[in-house]
N, C-alpha and C positions, 0 to 999 in steps of 0.2 A: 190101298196098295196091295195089288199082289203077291202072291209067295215068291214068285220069281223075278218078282219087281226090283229090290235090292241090285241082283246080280246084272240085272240088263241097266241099271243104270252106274253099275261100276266098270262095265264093258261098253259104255258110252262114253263117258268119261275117260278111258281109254284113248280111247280113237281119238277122242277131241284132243287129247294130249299128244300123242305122237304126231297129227296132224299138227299141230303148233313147232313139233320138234323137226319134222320134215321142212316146213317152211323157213325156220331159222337156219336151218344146214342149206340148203339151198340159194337163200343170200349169199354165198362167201362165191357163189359160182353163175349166177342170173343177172342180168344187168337189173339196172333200177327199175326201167318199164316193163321187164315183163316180171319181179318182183312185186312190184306195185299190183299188176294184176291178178296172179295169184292170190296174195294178202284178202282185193278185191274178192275175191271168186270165193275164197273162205266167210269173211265178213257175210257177204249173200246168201250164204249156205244158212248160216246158223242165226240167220235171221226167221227163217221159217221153222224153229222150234218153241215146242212151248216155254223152254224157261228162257229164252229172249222174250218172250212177250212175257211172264211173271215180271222178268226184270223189270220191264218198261215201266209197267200198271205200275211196280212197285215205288220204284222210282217218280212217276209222277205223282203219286198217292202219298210220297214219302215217307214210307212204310219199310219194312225189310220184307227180302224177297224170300220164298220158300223156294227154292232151288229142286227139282226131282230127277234132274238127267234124261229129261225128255226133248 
């Protein structure tokens, strides 16, 4: 891990988190279907990082996952 590895994954972490907090505020005013889709479009996003696929491995390996905010 790099020197500045720390902070780009606490400013990842971020993001992931206000995006979660954006999509809940945004239910009290979306219908369901286009709620649903959003949710979708998140979900598909953060499938192409690497700690979605650590999880997965992890998970099938039934092992614990090492998490880096990548």
């Amino acid at each position: 891990m790099g020197p500045g590895e720390p902070r780009r994954a606490r400013r990842r972490a971020r993001q992931r988190d206000e995006g979660a907090k954006l999509l809940f505020h945004q239910s009290t005013h979306e219908s369901l279907e286009t709620q649903m889709e959003l949710e979708s479009q998140a979900i598909a996003a953060s499938g192409h990082t690497e700690d979605f696929r650590e999880g997965v491995t992890a998970f099938a390996a039934k092992k614990t996952p090492t998490f880096r905010g990548r």
